[in-house]
Every structure is written in structure tokens, then in C-alpha cells.
C-alpha positions, 0 to 999 in steps of 0.5 A, a space after each residue: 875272877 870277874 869281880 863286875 860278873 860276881 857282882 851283878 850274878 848276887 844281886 839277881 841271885 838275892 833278888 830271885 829269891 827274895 822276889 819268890 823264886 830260890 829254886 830258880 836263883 839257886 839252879 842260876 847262880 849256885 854251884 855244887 855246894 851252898 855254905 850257909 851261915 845264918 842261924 835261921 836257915 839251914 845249911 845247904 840249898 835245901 834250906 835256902 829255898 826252904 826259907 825263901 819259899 816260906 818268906 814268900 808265902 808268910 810276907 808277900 809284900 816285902 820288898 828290897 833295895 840294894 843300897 850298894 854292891 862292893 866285890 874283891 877277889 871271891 867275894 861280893 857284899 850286899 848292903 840293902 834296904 828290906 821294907 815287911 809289913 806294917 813297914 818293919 823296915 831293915 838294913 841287910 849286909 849280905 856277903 857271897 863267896 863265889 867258886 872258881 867257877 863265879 857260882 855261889 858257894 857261901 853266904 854270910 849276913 847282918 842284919 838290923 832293924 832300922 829304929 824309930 828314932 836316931 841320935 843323929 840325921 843320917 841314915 844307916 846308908 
């Protein structure tokens, strides 16, 4: 595994598709399955463009920061900043596992709302 290629292919997958274009991102950087474990998207790649495309046209103006990107054997983590409308802001762990081949093949993610108020200084990065 090339632990630097992996990370560099799923932040340009991720970002693709987040950016509006999954069919892209997933003829790019995924291989001849996609496992999908949020809820809220279909398994398979049929349901990752789906809900990207749909994202895309409901929330045009959402953007994303990768915070950090951390890689060992076959998998790669996300650790962003998502900004939506009416500056709804989140922080997103996404985690990848590539195939023997450095594609795509699975897709885990947690996410949470950044809140108004924190019990202490630090940011959630």
C-alpha cells in the first residue's frame, strides 16, 4: 500500500464529490465495489453519486476543509470542517478503505454539529 498515494486519492475523491461531481470521483478513485456505511446513503455507488448529486443541487454553496488526513495499511481518515447555509457548520470524520489495487472500496463516517457555545477554548480541531 502506498500509504501517501491513498491519502492524496481520498481527499480528491471526497472533495470531487462533494464539489458536484460523484460521478467523476467514483469512475476516478473507486474500484468494482463501494461499501457504504452511513445511514443516510445507499450502499453501492449508485447511491453515493445519488446523494452527492442531490447535496449539490439542495446546498450549492457548502464548502469543506480538510483539517487532517491520517493513513495506515488500507485505510485513510478525514477529519474536516463542512460550512452549509445559514453557516450550519460541522466536523466530519470520514474513513476509507482502499482495495489491493489503491481504489475505494468502503466508507465509514461521524459527524457532528459544531455548537454555538463550548465549555472550553478549543476548537473541535
Amino acid at each position: 500500500m502506498n500509504l501517501e498515494s491513498n491519502k492524496q486519492n481520498a481527499i480528491a475523491f471526497y472533495k470531487m464529490a462533494y464539489e458536484g461531481n460523484p460521478q467523476g470521483a467514483v469512475d476516478k478513485y473507486v474500484g468494482s465495489e463501494y461499501i457504504q456505511h452511513n445511514p443516510d446513503v445507499a450502499n453501492g455507488t449508485q447511491g453515493f453519486i445519488d446523494y452527492f448529486e442531490r447535496m449539490q443541487t439542495e446546498y450549492p454553496k457548502k464548502s469543506i476543509e480538510f483539517v487532517r488526513c491520517i493513513a495506515e495499511g488500507d485505510l485513510v481518515a478525514l477529519h474536516s470542517h463542512q460550512i452549509w447555509p445559514s453557516n450550519d457548520q460541522y466536523v466530519t470524520m470520514d474513513f476509507f478503505r482502499f482495495d489491493d489495487k489503491g481504489k475505494i472500496c468502503e466508507h465509514w463516517d461521524s459527524i457532528q454539529q459544531i455548537p454555538a457555545k463550548s465549555a472550553n477554548p478549543n476548537t473541535m480541531y
